[in-house]
C-alpha positions as a Markdown table, in Angstrom:
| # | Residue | x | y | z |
|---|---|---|---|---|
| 1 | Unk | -23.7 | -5.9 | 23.8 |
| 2 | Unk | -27.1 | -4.3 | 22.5 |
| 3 | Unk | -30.5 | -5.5 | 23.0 |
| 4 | Unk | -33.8 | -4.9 | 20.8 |
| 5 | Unk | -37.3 | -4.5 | 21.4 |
| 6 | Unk | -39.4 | -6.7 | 19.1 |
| 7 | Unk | -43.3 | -5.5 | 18.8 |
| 8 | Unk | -45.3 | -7.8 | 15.9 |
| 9 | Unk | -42.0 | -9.0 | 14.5 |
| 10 | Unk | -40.1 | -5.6 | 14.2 |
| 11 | Unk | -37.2 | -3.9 | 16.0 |
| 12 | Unk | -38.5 | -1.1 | 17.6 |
| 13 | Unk | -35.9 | 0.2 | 19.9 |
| 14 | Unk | -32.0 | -0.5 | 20.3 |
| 15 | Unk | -30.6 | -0.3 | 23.9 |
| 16 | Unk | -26.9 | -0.5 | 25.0 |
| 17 | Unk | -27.9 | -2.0 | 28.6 |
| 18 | Unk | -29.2 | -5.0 | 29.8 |
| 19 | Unk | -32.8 | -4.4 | 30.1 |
| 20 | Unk | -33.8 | -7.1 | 32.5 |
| 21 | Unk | -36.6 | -5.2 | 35.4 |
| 22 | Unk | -35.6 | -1.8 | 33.3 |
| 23 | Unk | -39.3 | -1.8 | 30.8 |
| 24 | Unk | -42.5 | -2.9 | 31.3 |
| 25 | Unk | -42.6 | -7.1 | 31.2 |
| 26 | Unk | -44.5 | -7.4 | 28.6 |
| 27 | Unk | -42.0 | -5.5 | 26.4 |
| 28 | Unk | -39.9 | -8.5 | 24.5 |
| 29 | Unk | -36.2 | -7.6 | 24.1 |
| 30 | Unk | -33.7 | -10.2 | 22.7 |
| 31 | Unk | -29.8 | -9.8 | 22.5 |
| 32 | Unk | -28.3 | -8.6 | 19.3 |
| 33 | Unk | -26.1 | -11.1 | 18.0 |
| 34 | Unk | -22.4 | -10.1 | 18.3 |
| 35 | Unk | -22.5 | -10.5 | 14.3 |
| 36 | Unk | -25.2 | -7.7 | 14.0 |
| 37 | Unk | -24.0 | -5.7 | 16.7 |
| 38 | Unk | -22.5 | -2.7 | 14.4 |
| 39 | Unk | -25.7 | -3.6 | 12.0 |
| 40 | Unk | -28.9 | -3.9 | 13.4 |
| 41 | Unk | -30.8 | -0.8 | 12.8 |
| 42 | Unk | -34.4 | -0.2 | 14.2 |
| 43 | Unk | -37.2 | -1.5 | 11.3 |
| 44 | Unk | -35.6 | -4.9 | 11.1 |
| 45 | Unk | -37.4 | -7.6 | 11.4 |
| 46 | Unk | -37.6 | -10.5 | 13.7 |
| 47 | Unk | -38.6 | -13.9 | 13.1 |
| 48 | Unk | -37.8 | -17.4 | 14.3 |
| 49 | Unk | -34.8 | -16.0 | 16.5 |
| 50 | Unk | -33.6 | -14.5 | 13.3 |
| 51 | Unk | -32.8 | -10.7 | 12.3 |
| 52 | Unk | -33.5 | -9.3 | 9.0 |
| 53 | Unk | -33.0 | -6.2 | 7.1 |
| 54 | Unk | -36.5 | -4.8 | 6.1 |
| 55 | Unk | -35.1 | -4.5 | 2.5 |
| 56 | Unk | -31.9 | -6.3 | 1.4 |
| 57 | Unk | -30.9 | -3.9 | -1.3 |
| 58 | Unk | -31.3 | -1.1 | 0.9 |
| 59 | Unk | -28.8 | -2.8 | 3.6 |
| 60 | Unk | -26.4 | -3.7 | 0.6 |
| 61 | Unk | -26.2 | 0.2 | 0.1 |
| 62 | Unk | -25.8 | 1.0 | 3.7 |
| 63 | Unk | -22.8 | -1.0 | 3.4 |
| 64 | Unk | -21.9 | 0.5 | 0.3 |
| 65 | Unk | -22.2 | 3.9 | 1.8 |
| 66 | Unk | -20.3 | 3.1 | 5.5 |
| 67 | Unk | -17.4 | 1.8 | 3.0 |
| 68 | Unk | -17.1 | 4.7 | 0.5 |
| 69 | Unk | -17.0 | 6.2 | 4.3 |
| 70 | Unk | -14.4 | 4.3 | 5.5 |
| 71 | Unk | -12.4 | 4.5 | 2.4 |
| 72 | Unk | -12.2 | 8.1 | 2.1 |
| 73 | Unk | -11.2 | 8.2 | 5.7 |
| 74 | Unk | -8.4 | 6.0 | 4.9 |
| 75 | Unk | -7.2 | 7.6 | 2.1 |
| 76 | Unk | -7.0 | 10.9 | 4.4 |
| 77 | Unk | -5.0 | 8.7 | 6.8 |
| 78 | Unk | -2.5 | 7.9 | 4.4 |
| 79 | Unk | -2.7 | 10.6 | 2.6 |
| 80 | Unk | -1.6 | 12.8 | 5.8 |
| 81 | Unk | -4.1 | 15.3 | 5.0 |
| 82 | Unk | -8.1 | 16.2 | 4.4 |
| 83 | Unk | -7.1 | 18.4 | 2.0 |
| 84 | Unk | -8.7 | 17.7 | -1.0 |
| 85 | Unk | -7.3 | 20.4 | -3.0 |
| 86 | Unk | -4.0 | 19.8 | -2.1 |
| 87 | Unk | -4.0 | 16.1 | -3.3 |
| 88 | Unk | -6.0 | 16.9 | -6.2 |
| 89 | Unk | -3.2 | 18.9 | -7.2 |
| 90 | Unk | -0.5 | 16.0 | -6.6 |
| 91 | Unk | -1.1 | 14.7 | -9.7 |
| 92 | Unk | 0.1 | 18.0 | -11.5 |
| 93 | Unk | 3.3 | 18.1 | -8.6 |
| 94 | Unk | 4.1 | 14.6 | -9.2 |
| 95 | Unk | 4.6 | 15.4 | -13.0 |
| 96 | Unk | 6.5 | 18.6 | -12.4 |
| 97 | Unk | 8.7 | 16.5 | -10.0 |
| 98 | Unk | 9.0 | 13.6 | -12.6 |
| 99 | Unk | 10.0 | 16.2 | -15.4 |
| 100 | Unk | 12.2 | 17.4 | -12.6 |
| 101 | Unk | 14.0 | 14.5 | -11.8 |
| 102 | Unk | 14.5 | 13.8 | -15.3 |
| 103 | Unk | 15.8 | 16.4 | -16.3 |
| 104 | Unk | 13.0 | 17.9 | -18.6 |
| 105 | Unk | 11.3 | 20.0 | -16.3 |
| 106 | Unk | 9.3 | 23.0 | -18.0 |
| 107 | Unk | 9.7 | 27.0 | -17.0 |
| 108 | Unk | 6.1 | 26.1 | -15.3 |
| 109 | Unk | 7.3 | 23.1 | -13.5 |
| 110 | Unk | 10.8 | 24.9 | -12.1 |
| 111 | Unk | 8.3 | 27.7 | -10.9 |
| 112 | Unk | 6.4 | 25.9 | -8.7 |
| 113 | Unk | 8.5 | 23.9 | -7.5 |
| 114 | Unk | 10.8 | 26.7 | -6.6 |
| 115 | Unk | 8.4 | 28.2 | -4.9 |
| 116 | Unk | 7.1 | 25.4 | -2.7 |
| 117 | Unk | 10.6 | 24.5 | -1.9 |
| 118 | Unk | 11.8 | 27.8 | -0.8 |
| 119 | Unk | 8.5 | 27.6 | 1.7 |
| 120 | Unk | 9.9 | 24.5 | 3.0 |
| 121 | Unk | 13.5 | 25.4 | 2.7 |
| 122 | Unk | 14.6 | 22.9 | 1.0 |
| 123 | Unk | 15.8 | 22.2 | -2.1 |
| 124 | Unk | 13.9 | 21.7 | -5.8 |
| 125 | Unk | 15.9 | 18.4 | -5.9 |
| 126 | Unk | 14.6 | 17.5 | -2.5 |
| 127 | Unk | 11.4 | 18.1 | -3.2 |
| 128 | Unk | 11.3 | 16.5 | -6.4 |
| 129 | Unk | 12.7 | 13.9 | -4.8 |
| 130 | Unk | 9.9 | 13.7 | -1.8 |
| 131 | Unk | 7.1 | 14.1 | -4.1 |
| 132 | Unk | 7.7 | 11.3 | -6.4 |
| 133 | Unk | 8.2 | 9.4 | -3.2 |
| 134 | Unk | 4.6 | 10.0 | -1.8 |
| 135 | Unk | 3.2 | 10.1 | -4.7 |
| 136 | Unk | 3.8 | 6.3 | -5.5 |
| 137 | Unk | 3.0 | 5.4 | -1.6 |
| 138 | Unk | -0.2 | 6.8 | -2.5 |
| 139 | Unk | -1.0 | 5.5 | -5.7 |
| 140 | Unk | -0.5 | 2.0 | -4.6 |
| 141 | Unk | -2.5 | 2.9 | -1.0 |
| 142 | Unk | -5.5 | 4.4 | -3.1 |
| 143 | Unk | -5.6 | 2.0 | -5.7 |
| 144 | Unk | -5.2 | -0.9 | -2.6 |
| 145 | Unk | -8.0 | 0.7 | -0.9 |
| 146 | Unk | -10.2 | 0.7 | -4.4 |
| 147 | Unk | -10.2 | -2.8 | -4.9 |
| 148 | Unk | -11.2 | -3.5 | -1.7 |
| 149 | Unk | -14.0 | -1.5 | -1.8 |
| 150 | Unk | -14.7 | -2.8 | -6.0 |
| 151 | Unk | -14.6 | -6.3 | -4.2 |
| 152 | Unk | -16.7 | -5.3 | -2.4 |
| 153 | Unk | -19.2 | -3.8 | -4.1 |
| 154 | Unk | -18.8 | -7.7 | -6.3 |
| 155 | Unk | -19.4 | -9.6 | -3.9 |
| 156 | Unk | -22.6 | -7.4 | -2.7 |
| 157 | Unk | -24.0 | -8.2 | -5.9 |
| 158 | Unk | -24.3 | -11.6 | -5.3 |
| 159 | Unk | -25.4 | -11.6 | -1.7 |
| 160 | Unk | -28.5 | -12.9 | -1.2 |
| 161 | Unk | -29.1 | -13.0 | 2.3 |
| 162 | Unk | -28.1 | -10.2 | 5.5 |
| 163 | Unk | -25.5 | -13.1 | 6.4 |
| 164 | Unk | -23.9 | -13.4 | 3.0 |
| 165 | Unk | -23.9 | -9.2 | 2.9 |
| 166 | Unk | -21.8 | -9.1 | 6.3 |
| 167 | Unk | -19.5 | -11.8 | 5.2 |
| 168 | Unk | -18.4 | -9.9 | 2.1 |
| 169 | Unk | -17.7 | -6.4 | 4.3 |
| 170 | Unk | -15.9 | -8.7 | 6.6 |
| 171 | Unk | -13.8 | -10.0 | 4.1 |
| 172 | Unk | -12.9 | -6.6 | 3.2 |
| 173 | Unk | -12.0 | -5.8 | 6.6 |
| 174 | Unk | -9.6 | -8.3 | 6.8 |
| 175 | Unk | -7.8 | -8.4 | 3.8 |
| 176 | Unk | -4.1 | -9.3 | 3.9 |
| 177 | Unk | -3.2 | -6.3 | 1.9 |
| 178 | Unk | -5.7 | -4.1 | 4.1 |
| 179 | Unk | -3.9 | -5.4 | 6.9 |
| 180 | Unk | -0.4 | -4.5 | 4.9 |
| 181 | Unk | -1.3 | -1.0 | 3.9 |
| 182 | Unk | -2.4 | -0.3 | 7.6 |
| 183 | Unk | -0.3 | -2.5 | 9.6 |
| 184 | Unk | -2.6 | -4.9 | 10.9 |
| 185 | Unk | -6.2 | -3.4 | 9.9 |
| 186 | Unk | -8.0 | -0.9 | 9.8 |
């Protein structure tokens, strides 16, 4: 639980502790709402036992940001690696490794694949094989995990209130096929 200090309707400070005989007083402090617990920033505003953003739009892109966040860090989780030049080059593997499989793999294709297989001593077929696997685990994750965040950024358009805002992050967060992809959330 977190507690702010309110001076002339503002949050002013954010503490982690109760701060009951800690401060001055005549220092106000009020208990963040469990709902606005991983929210409540300093510059809100207070009024009528109520918390508010300073500006709406600006909290609608904090959200948008800490979920761009959270979605590249789940891609990376499923994805096995933060490698980003290693799977932006899946897309080229995954076709050498379809050709492959299909029979109509190019001099370039056999080549690399080759190569990359002898690393991991294992075979071309293998390989082939693993890629195409992964590859279509991580299509579906990424695209799974893209929507989410789309809907997201939807229903953030219509928002109209911090409440509203939170609801639609929430909903993201839990998702049956978040819940799916990650075995019961994220």
């Amino acid at each position: 639980m977190r507690w702010a200090r309110i001076d002339a309707g503002v949050v002013r400070e954010i503490v982690s502790f109760d701060p009951s005989g800690a401060y001055d007083a005549a220092l106000e402090f009020v208990a963040v709402p469990a709902a606005l617990d991983d929210w409540l920033a300093v510059r809100w505003h207070y009024y009528a036992t109520v918390f508010t953003p300073a500006d709406l739009d600006a909290f609608k892109t904090e959200i948008l940001i800490r979920a761009a966040a959270w979605a590249k860090a789940l891609r990376t989780t499923i994805a096995g690696t933060d490698d980003y030049i290693e799977i932006a080059s899946w897309a080229s593997k995954e076709q050498a490794a379809m050709r492959h499989a299909a029979g109509a793999a190019t001099a370039e294709d056999t080549a690399a694949l080759s190569a990359e297989a002898a690393l991991r001593a294992s075979t071309v077929d293998d390989l082939a094989a693993l890629i195409n696997l992964k590859a279509t685990a991580f299509r579906g994750a990424a695209a799974t995990v893209t929507g989410l965040v789309k809907q997201l950024e939807l229903a953030l358009t219509t928002a109209t209130d911090t409440g509203s805002a939170i609801a639609a992050w929430d909903a993201m967060m839990a998702a049956p096929e978040l819940a799916a992809l990650t075995g019961g959330g994220s």
